[in-house]
Backbone as CSV, one residue per row, in Angstrom:
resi,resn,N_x,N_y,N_z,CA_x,CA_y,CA_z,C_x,C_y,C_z
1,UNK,-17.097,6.031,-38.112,-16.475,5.236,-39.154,-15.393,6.011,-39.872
2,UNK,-14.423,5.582,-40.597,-13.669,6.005,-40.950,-13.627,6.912,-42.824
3,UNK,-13.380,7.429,-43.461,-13.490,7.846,-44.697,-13.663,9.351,-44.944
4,UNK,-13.785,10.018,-45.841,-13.995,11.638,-45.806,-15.063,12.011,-45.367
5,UNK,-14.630,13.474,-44.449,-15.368,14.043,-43.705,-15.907,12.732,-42.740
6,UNK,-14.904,12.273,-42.251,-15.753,11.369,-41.003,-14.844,12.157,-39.916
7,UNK,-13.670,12.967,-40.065,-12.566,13.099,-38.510,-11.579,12.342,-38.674
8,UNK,-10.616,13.492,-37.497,-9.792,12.923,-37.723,-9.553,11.536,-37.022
9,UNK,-8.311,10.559,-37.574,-8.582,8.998,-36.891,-8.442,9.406,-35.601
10,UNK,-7.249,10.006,-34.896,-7.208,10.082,-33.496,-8.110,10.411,-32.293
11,UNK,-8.784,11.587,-33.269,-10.048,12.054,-32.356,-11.098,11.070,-32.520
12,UNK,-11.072,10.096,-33.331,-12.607,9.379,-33.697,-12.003,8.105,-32.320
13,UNK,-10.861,8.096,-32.131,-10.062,6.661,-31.251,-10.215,7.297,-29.993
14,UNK,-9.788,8.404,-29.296,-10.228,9.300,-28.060,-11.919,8.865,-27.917
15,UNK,-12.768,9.332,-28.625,-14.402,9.377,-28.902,-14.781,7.778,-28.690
16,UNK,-13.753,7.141,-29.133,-14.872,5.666,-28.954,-15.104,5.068,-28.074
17,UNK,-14.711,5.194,-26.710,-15.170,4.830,-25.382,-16.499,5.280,-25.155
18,UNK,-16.330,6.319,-25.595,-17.850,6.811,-24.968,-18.790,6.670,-26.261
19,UNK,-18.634,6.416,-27.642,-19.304,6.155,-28.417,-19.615,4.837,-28.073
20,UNK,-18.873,3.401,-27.546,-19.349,2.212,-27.212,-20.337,2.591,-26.003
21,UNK,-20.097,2.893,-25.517,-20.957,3.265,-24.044,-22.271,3.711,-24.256
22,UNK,-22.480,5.075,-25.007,-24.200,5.174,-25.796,-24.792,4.063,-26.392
23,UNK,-23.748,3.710,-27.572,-23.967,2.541,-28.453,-25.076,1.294,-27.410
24,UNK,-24.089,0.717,-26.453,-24.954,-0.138,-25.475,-26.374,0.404,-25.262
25,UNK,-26.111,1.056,-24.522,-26.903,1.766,-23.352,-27.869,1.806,-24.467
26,UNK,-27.964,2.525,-25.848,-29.425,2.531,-27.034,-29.137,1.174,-27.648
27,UNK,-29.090,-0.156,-27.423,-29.041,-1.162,-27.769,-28.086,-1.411,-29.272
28,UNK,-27.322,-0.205,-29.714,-26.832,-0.324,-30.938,-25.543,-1.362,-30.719
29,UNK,-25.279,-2.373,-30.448,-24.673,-3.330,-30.183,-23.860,-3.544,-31.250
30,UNK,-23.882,-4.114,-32.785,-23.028,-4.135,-33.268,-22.198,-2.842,-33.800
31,UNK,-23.147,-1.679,-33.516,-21.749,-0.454,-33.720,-21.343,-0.652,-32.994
32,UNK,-20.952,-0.660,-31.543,-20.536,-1.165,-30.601,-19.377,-1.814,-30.490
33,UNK,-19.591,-2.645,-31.175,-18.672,-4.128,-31.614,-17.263,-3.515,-32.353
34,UNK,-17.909,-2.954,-33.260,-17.488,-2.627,-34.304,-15.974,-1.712,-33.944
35,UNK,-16.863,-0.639,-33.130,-16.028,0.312,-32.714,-14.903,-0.147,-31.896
36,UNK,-15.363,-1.497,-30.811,-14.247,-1.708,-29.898,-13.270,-2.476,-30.786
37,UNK,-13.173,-3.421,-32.274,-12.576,-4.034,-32.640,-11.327,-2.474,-33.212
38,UNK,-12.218,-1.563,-33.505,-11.192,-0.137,-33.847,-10.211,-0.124,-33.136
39,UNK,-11.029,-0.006,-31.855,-10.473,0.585,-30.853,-8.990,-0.301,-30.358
40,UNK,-9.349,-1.694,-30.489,-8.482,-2.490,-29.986,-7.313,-2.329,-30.815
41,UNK,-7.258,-2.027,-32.322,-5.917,-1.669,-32.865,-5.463,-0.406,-32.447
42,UNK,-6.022,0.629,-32.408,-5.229,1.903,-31.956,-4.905,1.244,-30.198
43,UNK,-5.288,0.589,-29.365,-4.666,0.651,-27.748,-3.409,-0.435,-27.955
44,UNK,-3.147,-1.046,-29.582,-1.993,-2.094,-29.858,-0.827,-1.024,-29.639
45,UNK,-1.032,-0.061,-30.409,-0.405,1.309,-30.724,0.633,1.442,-29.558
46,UNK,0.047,1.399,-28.763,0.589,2.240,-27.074,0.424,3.476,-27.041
47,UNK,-0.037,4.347,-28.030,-0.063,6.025,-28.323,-0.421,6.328,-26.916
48,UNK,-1.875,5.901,-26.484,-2.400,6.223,-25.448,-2.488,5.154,-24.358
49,UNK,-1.611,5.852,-22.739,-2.124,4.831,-21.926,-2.891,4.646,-21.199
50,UNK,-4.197,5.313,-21.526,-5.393,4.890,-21.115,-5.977,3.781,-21.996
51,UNK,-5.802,4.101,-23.372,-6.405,2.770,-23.973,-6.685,2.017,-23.673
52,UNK,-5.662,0.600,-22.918,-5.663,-0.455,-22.663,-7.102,-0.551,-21.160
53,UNK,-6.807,-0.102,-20.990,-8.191,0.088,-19.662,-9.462,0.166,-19.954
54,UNK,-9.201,1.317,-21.014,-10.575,1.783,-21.495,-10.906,0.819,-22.438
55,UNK,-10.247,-0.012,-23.209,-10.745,-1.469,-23.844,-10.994,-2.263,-22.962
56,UNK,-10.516,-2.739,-22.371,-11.243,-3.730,-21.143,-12.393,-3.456,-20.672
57,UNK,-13.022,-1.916,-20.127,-13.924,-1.601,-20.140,-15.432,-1.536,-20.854
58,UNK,-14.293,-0.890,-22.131,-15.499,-1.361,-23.763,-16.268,-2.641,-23.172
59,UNK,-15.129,-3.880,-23.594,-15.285,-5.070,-23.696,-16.700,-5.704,-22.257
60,UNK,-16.304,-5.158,-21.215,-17.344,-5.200,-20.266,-17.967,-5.308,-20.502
61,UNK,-18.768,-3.827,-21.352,-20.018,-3.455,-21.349,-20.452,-4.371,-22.750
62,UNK,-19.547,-4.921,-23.502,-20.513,-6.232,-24.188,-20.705,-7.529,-24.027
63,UNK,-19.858,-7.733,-23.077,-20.042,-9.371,-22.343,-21.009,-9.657,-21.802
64,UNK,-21.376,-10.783,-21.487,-22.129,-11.851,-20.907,-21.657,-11.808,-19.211
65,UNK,-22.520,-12.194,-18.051,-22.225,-12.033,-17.126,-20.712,-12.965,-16.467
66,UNK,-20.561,-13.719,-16.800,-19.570,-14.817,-16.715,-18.021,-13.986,-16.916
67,UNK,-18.195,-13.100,-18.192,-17.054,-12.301,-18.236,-16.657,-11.455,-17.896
68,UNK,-18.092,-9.930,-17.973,-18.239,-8.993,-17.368,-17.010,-8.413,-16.004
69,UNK,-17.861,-9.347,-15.165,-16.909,-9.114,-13.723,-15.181,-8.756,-14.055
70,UNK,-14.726,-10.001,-14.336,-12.974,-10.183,-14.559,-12.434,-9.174,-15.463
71,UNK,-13.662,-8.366,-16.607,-13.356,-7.380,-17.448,-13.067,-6.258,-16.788
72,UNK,-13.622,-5.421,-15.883,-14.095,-4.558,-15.406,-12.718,-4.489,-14.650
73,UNK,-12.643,-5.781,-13.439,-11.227,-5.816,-12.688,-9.914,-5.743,-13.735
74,UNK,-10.305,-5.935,-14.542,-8.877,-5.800,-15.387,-8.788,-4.773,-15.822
75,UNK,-9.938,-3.915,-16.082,-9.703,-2.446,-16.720,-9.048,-1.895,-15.865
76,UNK,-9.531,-2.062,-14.239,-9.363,-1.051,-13.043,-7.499,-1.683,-12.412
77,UNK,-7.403,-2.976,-12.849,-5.784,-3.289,-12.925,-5.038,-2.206,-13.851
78,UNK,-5.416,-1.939,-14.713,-4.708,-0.981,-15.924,-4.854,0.578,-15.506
79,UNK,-5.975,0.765,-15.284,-5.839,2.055,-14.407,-5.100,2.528,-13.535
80,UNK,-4.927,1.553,-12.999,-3.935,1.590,-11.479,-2.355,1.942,-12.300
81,UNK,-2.209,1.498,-13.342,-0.516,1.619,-13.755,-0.854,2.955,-14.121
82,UNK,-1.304,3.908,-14.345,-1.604,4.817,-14.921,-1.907,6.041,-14.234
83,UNK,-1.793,7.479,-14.655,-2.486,8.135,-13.979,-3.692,8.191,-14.844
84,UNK,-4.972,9.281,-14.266,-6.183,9.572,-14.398,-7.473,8.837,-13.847
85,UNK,-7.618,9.828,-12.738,-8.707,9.368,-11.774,-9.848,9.923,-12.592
86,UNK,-10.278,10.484,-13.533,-11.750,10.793,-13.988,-11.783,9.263,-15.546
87,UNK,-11.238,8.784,-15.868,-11.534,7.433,-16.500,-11.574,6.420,-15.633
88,UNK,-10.884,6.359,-14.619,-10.997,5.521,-13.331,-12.053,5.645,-12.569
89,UNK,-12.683,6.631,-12.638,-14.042,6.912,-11.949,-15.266,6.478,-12.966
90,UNK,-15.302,6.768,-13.677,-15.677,5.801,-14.984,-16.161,4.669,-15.082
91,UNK,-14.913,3.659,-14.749,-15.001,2.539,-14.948,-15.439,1.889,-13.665
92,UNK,-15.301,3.045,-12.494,-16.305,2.325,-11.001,-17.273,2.338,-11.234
93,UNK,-18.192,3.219,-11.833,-19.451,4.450,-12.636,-20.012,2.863,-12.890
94,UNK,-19.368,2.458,-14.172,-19.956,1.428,-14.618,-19.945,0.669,-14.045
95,UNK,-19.009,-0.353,-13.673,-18.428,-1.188,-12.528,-19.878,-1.465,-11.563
96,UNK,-20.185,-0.038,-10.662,-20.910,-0.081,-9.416,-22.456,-0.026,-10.229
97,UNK,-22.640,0.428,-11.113,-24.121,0.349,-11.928,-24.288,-1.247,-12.178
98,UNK,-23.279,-2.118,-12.856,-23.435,-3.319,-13.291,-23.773,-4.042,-12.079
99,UNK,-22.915,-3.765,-11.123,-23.293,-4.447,-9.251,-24.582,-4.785,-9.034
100,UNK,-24.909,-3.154,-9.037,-26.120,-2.932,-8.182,-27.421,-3.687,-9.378
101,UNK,-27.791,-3.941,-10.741,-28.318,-4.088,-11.553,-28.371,-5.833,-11.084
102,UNK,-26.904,-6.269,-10.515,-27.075,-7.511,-10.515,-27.554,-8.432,-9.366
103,UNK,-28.297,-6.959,-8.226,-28.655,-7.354,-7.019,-27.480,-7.357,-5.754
104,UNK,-26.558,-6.538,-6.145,-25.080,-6.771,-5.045,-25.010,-5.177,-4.642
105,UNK,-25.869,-4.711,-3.576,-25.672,-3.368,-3.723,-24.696,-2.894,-2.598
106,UNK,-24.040,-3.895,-1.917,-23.243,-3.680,-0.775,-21.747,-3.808,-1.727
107,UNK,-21.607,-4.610,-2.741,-20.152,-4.306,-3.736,-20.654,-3.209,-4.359
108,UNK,-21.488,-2.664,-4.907,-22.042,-1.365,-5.810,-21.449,-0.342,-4.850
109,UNK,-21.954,0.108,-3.570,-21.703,0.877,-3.088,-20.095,1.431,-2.517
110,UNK,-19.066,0.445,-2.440,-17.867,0.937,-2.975,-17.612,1.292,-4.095
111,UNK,-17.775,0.878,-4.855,-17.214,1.055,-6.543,-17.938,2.709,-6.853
112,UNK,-19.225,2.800,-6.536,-19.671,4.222,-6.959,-19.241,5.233,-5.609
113,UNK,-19.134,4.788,-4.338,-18.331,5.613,-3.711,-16.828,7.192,-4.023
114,UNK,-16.485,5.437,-4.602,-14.648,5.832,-4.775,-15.226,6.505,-6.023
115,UNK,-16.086,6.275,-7.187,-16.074,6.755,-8.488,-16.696,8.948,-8.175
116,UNK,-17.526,9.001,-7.310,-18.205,9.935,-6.409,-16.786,10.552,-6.402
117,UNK,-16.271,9.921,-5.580,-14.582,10.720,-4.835,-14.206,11.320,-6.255
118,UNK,-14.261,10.764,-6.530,-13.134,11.059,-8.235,-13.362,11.756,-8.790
119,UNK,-15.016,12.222,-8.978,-15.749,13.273,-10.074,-15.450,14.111,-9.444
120,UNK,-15.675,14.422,-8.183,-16.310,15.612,-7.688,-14.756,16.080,-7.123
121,UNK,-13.455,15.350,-6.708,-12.286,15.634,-6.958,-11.971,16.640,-8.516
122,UNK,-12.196,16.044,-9.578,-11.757,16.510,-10.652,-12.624,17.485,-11.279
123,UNK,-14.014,17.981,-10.692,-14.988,18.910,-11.077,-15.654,18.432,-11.745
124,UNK,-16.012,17.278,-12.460,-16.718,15.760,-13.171,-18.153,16.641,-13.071
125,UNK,-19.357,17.265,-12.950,-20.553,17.607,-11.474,-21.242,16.418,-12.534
126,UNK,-21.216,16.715,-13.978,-22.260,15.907,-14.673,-22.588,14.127,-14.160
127,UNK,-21.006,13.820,-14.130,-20.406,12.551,-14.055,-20.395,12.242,-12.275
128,UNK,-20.338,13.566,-11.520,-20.537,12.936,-9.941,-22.385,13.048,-10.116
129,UNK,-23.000,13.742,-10.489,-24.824,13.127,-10.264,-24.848,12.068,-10.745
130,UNK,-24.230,11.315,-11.343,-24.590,9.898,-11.963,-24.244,9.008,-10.893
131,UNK,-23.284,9.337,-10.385,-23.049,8.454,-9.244,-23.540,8.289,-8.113
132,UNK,-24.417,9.828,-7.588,-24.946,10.071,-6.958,-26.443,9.112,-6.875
133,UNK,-26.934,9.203,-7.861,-27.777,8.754,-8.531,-27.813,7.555,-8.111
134,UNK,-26.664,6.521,-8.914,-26.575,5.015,-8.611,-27.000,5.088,-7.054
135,UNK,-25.854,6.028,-6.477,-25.733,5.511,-5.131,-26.950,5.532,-4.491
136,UNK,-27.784,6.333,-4.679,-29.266,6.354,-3.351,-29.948,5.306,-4.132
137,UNK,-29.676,4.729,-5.385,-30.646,3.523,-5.847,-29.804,2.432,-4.815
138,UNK,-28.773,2.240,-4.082,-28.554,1.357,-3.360,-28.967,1.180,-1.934
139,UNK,-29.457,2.914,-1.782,-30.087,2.889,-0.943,-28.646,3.682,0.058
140,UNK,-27.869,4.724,-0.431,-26.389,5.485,0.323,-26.595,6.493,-0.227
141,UNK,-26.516,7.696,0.471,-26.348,8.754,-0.144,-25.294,9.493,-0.397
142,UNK,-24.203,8.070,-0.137,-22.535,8.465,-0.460,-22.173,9.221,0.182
143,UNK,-20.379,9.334,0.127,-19.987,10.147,1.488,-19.781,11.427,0.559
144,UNK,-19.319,12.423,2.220,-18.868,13.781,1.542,-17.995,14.197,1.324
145,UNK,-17.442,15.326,1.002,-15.910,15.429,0.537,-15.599,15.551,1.184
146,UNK,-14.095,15.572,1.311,-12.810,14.981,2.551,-12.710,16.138,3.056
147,UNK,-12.449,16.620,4.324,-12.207,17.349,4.725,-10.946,17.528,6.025
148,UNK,-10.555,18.722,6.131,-9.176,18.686,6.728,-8.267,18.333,5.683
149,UNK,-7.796,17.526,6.617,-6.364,16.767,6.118,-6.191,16.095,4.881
150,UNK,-7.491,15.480,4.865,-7.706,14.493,3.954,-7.779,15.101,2.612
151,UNK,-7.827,16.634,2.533,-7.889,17.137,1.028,-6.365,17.222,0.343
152,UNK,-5.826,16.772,1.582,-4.177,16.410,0.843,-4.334,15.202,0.143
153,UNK,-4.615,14.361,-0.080,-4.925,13.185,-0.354,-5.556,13.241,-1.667
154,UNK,-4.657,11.928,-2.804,-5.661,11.712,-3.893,-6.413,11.022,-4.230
155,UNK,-7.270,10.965,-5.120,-8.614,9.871,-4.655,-8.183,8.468,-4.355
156,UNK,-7.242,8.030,-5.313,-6.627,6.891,-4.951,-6.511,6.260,-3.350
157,UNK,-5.368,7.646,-2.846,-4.675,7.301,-1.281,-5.904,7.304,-0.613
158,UNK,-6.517,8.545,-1.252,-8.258,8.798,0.263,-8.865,7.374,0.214
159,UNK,-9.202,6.528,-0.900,-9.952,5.461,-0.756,-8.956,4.586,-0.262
160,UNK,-7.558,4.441,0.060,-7.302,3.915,0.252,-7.408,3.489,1.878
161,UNK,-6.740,5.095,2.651,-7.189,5.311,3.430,-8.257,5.248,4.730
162,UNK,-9.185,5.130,3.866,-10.449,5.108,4.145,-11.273,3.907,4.656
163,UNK,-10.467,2.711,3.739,-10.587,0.898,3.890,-10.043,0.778,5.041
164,UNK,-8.637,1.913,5.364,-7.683,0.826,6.607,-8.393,1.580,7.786
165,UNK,-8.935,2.541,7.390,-9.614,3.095,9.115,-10.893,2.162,8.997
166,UNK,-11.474,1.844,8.364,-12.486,0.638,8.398,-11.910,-0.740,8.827
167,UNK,-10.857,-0.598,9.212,-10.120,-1.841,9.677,-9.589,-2.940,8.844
168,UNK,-9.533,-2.336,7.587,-9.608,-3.461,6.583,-7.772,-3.437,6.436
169,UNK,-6.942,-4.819,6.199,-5.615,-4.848,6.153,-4.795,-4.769,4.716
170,UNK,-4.039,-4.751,4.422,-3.306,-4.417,3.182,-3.896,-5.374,1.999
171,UNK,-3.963,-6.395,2.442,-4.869,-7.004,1.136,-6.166,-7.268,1.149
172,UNK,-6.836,-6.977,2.095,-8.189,-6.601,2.233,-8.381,-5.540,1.215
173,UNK,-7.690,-4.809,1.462,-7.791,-2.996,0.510,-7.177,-3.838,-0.545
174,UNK,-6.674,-4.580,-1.169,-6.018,-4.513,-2.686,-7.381,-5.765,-3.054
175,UNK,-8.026,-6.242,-2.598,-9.442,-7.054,-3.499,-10.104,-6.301,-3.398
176,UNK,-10.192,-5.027,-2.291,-11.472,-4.284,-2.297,-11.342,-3.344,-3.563
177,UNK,-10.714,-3.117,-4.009,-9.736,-1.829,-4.930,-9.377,-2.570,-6.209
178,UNK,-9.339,-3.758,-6.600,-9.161,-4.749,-7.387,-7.207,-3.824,-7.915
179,UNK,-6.458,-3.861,-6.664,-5.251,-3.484,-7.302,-4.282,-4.604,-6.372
180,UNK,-2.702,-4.780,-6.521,-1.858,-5.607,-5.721,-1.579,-4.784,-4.588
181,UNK,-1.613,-5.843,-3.257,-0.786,-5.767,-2.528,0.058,-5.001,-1.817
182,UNK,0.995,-4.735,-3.046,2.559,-3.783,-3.267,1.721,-2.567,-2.965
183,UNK,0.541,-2.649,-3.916,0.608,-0.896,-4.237,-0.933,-0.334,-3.286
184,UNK,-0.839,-1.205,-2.620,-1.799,-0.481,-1.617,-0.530,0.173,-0.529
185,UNK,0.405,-0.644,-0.457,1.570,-0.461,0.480,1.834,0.628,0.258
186,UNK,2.469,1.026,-1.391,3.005,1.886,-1.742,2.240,3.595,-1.270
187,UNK,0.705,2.936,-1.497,0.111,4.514,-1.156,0.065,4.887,0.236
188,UNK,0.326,3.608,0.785,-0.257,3.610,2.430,0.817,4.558,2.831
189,UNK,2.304,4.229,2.097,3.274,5.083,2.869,3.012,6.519,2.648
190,UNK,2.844,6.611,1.199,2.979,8.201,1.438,1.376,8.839,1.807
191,UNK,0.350,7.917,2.081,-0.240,8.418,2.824,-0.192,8.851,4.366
192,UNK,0.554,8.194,4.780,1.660,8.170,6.024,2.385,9.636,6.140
193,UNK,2.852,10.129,5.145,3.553,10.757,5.296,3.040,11.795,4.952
194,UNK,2.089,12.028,3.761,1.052,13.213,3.399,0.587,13.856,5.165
195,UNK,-0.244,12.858,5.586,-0.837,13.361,6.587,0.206,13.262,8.216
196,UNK,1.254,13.283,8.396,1.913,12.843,9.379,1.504,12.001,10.707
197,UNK,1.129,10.767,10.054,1.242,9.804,10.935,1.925,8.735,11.174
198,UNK,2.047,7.885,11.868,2.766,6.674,12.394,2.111,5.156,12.447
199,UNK,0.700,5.269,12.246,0.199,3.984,12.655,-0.859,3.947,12.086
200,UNK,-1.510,2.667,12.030,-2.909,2.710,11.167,-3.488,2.972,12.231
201,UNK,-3.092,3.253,13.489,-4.048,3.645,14.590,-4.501,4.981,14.333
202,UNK,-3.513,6.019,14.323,-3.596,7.376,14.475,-4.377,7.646,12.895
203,UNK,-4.244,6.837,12.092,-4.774,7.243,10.421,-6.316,6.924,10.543
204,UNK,-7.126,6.018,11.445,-8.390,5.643,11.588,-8.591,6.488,12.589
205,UNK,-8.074,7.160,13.229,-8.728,8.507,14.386,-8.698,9.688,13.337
206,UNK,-7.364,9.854,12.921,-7.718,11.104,12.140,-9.059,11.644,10.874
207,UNK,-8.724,10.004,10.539,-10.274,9.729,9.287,-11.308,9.958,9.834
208,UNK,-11.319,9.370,11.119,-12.779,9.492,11.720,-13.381,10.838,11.613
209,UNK,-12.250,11.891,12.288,-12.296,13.334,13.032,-12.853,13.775,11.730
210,UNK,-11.791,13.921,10.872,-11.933,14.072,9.486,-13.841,13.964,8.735
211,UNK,-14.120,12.836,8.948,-15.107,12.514,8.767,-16.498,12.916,9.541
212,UNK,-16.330,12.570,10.389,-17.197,13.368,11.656,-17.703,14.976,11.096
213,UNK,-16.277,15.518,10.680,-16.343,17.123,10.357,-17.261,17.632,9.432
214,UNK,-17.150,16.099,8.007,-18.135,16.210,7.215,-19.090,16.193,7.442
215,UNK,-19.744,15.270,7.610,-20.838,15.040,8.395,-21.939,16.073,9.142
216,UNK,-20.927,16.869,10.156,-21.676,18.296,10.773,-20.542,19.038,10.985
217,UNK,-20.758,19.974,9.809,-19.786,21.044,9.792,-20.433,21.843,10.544
């Protein structure tokens, strides 16, 4: 809350994502509330451009199931304009927990996948066991880190990657990823070019190899 000796405002506006997030999780619901209505004037601001994501997110975690879903995709729309893959991992974190809670553990298990990629990319360890976690409650013990080539790659391109050697096509990967179109394109190229290939042929052999390696080093 705001007043003497409460902090400063900026740091208390940084803090309230994850203060809504306990808040839930110990049923304190209208601090909760409270905090995201804060929150929603400082992300008016533009100071920070994570804000806007990380409110959508807030907002998630107090909705009703009806809303939930479209919240979550909209946070992870806002992410996408943005950099920072460890709030983006985050919001899969939650994202793939809400899934799997709702009986969908085959959508859970992407969302905490890619969120997995992200922690353990950015040194997260606290924030990759959580995911870890989700994930064997789905019954996956999630993949391993990229290896070879693929450590050129950022979590973004790797998951992106990763859909088209699964055979999945440019907008297959942008509902799976809840991002457009364009910008699966956009990564596809310079994933193209990160790893020097030519075809989604040669990019689903190399993933494989890649993968395989993990697997049995």
């Amino acid at each position: 809350g705001a007043g003497p000796r409460r902090g400063h405002f900026a740091i208390r506006m940084l803090a309230a994502p994850c203060f809504v997030e306990a808040a839930v999780r110990t049923g304190q619901t209208e601090a909760a509330r409270s905090a995201v209505a804060a929150f929603a004037h400082w992300s008016e601001q533009g100071a920070d451009p994570q804000a806007p994501a990380q409110l959508a997110r807030c907002r998630a975690l107090l909705s009703g199931p009806e809303e939930c879903e479209a919240l979550f995709a909209a946070a992870l729309a806002r992410h996408d304009e943005v950099a920072g893959d460890f709030e983006r991992g985050r919001t899969q974190l939650l994202y793939g927990a809400w899934l799997r809670r709702r009986r969908r553990p085959g959508e859970a298990r992407g969302r905490l996948r890619d969120a997995l990629v992200s922690f353990e990319r950015g040194g997260a360890l606290g924030w990759a066991a959580q995911a870890r976690a989700e994930l064997r409650a789905t019954g996956d013990a999630g993949p391993g880190e990229p290896a070879g080539p693929l450590t050129l790659l950022t979590p973004q391109q790797l998951r992106i990657a990763r859909c088209v050697a699964e055979g999945a096509t440019n907008r297959e990967v942008a509902l799976r990823l809840s991002v457009s179109p364009r910008t699966v394109d956009h990564h596809l190229r310079n994933v193209f070019a990160a790893l020097g290939v030519r075809s989604r042929v040669e990019l689903s052999r190399l993933v494989d190899r890649a993968e395989k390696t993990t697997a049995h080093p």
